[in-house]
N, C-alpha and C positions, 0 to 999 in steps of 0.2 A: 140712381136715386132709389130704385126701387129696395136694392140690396141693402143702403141705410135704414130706410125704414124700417124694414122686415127682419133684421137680423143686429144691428146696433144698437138705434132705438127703445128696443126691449130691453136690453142688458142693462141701458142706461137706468130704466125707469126701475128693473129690477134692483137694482142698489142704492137708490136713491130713495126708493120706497121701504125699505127694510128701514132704515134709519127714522123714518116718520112712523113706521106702525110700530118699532119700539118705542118711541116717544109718547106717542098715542096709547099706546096697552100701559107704561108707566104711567102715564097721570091718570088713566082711568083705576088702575090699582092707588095711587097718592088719592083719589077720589072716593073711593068705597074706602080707605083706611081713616080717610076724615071723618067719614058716615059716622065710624062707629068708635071714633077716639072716648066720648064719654061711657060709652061701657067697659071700655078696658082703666081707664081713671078709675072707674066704681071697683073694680074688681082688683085693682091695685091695692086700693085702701082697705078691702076685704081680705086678702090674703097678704095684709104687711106682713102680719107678725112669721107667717112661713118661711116668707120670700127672705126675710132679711136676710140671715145666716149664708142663705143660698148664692145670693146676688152678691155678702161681702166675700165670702170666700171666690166665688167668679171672679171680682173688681181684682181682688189680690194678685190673683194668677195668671191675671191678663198682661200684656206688654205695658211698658209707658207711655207709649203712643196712645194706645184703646181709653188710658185712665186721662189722659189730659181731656183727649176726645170726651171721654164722659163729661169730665166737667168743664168744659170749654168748647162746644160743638161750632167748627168752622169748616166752610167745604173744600177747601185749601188741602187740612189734613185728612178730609174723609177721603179725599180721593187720592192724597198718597200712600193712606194704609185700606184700600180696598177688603185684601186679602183679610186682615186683623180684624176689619169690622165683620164683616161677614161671615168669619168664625167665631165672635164676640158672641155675636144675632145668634147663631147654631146652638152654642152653649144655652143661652139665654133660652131657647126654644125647645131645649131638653129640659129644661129645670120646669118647663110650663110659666114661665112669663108672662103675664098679660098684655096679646100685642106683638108679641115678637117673633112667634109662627110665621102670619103673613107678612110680615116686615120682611125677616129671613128669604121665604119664597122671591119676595119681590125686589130684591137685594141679587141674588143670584141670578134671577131671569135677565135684569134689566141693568144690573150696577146700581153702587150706592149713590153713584152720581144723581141718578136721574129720581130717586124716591128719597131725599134728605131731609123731606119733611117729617116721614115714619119715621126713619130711622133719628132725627134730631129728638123726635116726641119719646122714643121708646129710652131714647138717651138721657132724656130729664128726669124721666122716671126710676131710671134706675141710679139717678143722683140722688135721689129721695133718701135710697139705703146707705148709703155713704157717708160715713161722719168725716166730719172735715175737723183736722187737728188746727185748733186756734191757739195764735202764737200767745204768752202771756202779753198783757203791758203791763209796764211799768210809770206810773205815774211823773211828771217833774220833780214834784216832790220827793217822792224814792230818790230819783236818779242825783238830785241836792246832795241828800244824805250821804250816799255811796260816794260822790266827788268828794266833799268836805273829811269825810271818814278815812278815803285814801291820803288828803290831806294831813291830814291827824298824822298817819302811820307813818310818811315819809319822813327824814329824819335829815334838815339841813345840812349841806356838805359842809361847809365851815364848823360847827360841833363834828361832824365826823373827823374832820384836820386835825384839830385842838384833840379827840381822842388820842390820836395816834400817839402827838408828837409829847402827850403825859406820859403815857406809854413806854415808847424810847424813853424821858428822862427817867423816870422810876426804875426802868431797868437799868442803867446808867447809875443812878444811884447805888441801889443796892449790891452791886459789884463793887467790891471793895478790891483794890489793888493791893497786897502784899506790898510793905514796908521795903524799901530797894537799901541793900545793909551792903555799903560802901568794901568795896572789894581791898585788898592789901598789895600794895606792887613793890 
């Protein structure tokens, strides 16, 4: 008994324990990045007009995975493309981002798993910059028009039959057969 204690014991708690103080260091970072979410809000709106260009050409050059993720944040996909968001974050972190520094830090320390609140927050924000291509409508009333119109243009197959078959007779007609002049035997 004495050798469990002294010698397994440890091991176990040692590993069992890493999993809780990274748990605990991520929400204590998810906790100071709440702190101070309305300065990074302020400062977003301060440096739009910068940021745009920066963040559309970023959004372009990112995967499709990163662009859905931007605009559709679900933890499904954050945690299949780790890798993508985390180099997403880095970019975002070189352009100076409001926000996305410590997100980035806390992103790599701990996984995006475990801080999805930052990183979901830094993600709405940067859907800010993002124009979204709206489909046209078209009204019923358009869409009336264009059916009745195609209407119009179709041309009943019975006049198209009765073309034809004037056709054939007019050339029919105007073939004149040469007179058959009675041979001599």
């Amino acid at each position: 008994m004495g050798y469990w204690k002294s010698t397994v014991v440890p091991k176990f708690k040692k590993i069992f324990d890493k999993n809780n103080t990274k748990k605990s260091a991520a929400a204590e970072a998810c906790k100071a990045f709440d702190d101070a979410k309305e300065g990074y809000t302020k400062e977003v709106e301060e440096k739009k007009t910068e940021l745009q260009t920066k963040v559309t050409e970023l959004y372009e050059a990112s995967a499709t995975e990163i662009k859905e993720l931007v605009k559709e944040p679900k933890d499904a996909s954050l945690k299949k493309n780790a890798k993508g968001v985390t180099s997403f974050l880095e970019e975002l972190s070189k352009i100076d981002f409001p926000g996305s520094k410590p997100v980035h830090e806390a992103c790599s320390k701990f996984g995006p798993t475990l801080v999805q609140g930052p990183i979901f927050f830094v993600f709405e924000k940067v859907s800010t910059f993002i124009v979204v291509e709206e489909k046209e409508t078209v009204s019923t009333k358009d869409k009336d028009a264009v059916v009745e119109k195609e209407k119009k243009e179709e041309v009943p197959v019975e006049t198209e039959a009765k073309t034809e078959a004037e056709k054939v007779e007019a050339t029919t007609e105007e073939v004149v057969t040469p007179p058959v002049e009675p041979t001599k035997a």
